[in-house]
C-alpha positions as CSV (number, residue, x, y, z in Angstrom):
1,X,19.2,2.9,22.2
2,X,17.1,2.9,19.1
3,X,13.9,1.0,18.3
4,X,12.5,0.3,15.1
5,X,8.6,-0.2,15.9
6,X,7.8,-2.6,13.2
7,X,7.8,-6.3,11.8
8,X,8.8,-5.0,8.1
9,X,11.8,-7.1,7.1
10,X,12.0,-4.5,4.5
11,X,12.6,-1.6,6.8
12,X,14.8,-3.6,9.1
13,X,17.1,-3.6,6.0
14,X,16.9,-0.5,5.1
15,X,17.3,0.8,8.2
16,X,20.5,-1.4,8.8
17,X,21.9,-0.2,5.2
18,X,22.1,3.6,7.3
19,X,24.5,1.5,9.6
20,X,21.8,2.7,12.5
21,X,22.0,0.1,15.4
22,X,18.9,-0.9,16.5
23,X,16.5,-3.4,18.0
24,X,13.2,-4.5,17.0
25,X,9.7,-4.2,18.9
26,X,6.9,-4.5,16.7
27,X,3.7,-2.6,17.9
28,X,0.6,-4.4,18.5
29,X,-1.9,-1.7,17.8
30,X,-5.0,-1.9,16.3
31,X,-4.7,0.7,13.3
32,X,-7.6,3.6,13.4
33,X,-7.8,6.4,10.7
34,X,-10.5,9.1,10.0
35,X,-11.8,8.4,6.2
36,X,-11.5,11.8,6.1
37,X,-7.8,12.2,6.0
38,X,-5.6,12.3,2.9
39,X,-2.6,9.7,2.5
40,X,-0.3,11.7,4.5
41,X,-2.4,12.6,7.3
42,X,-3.3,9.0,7.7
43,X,-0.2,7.8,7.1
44,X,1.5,10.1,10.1
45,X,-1.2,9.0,12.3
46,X,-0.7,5.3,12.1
47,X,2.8,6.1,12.4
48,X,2.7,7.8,15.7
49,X,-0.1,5.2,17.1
50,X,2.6,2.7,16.3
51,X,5.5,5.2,17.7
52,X,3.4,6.0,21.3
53,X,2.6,1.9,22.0
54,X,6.7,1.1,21.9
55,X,7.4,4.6,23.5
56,X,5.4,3.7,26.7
57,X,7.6,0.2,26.9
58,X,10.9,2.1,26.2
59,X,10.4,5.9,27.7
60,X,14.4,6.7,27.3
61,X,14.8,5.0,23.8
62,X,14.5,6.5,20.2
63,X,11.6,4.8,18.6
64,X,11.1,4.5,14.8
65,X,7.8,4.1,13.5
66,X,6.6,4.2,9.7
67,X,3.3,3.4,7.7
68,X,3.5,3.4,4.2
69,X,-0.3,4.2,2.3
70,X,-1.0,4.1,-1.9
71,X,-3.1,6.7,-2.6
72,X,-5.2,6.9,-6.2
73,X,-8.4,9.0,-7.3
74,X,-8.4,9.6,-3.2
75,X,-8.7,5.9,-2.1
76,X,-6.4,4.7,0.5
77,X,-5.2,1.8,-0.7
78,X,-3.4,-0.7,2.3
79,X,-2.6,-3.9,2.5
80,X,-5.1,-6.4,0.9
81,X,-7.5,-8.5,2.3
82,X,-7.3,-11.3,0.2
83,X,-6.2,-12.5,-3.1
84,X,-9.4,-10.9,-4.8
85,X,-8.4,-7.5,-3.2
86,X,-5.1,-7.4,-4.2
87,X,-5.6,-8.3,-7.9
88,X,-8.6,-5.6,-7.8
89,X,-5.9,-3.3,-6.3
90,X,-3.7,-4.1,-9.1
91,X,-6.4,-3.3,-11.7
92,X,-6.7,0.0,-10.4
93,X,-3.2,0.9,-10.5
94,X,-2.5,-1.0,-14.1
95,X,-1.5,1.9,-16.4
96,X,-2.1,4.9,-14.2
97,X,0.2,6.8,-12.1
98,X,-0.5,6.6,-8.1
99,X,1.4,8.3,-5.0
100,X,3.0,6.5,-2.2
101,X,3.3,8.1,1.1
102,X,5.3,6.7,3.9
103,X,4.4,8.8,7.3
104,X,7.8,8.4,9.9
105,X,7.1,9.2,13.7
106,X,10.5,9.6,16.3
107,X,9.5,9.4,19.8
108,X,12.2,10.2,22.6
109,X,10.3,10.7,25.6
110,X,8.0,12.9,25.5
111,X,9.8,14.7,22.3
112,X,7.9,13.6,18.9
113,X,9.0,14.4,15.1
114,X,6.5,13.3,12.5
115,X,7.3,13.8,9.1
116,X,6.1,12.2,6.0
117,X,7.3,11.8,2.4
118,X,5.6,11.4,-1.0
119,X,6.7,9.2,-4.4
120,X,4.8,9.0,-7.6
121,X,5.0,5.7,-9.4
122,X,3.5,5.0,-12.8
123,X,2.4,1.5,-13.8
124,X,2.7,-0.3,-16.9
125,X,-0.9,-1.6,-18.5
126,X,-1.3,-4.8,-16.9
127,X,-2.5,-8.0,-18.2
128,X,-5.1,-9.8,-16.1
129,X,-2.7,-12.5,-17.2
130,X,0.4,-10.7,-15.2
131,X,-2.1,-9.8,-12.6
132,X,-2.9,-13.0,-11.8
133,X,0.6,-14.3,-11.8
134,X,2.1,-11.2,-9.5
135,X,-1.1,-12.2,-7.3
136,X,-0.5,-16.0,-6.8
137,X,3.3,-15.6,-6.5
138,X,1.8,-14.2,-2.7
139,X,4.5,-10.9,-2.5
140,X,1.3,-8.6,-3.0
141,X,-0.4,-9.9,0.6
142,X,1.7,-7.9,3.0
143,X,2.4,-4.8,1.0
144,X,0.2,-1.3,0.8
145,X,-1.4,-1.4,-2.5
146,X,-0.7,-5.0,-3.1
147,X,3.1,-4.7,-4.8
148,X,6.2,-4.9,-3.3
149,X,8.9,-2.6,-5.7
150,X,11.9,-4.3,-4.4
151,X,10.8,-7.1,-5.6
152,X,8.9,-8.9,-8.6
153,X,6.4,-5.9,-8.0
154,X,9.3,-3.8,-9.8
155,X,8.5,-5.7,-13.4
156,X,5.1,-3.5,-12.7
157,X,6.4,0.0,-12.2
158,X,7.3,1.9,-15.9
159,X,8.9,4.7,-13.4
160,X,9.4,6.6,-10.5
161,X,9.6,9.6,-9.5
162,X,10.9,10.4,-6.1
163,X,12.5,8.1,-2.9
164,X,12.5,4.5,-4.2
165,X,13.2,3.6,-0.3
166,X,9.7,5.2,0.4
167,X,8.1,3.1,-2.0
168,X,9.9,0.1,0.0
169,X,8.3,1.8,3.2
170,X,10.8,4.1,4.9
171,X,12.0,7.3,3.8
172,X,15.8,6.6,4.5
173,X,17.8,9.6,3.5
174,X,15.0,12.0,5.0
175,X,15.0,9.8,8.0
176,X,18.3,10.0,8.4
177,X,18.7,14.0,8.0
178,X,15.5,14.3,10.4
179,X,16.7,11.6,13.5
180,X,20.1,14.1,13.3
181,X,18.3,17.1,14.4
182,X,15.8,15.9,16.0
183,X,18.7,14.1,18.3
184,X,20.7,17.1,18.7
């Protein structure tokens, strides 16, 4: 049995589009990271806290976990508060280029893989017109750095460079190549 340990519609998709059957049991965890860590680090940490809670409930099951973290300049950019932080969010990425890493944990009893994976994407300039509109159309709310590529957020992005699944939030074809060995 495999678990995916998350309430992303977006990954539930993406991880049926690899024809994986699986189940879903989101993790109620609360989310800790040291401000010291870079994008990856924290992203593989929250992944595994995530990874660990469903383990414990399922010990002989595969569990998936992922957390997906914009990075630019260094700041750590999540999911926004509120409106005001996702159109400041928005500002900050307007124009620039900013990576997104998606940390992955597999759990099968007391076996772990962790594993993360890195895309670049460079905005367009935004308008505080277009920022405002992206912003009150609600798809930044539940997104790390307040955009969601696959969908209006994509009118945002000039290009990418790297796993456009990552930027969705999981990192299909490396998950896919790591759950086979790790499996074996």
């Amino acid at each position: 049995m495999t678990i995916l340990a998350s309430a992303s519609p977006r990954r539930r998709a993406l991880l049926a589009l690899a024809g994986i059957p699986f189940e879903v049991c989101a993790p109620h965890v609360e989310e800790r990271i040291d401000p010291s860590w870079s994008a990856a680090e924290a992203a593989r940490a929250l992944a595994c806290q995530k990874a660990d809670a469903i383990a414990q409930k399922f010990p002989e099951a595969c569990v998936i976990a992922a957390d997906t973290i914009v990075e630019i300049d260094g700041a750590l950019l999540g999911k926004p508060e509120n409106e005001a932080d996702a159109a400041r969010m928005l500002r900050l990425l307007s124009g620039r280029e900013h990576r997104v890493v998606t940390g992955v944990c597999l759990r099968l009893g007391g076996a772990r893989r962790v594993f993360s994976c890195e895309t670049l994407v460079r905005f367009f300039s935004l308008s505080d017109e277009e920022i405002a509109a992206y912003v009150a159309s609600g798809e930044p709310m539940d997104k790390a750095g307040a955009y969601g590529i696959q969908g209006r957020g994509a009118l945002l992005a000039e290009g990418i460079t790297g796993d456009c699944c990552n930027v969705v939030g999981l990192p299909l074809a490396a998950l896919v190549r790591e759950m086979r060995d790790f499996l074996k």
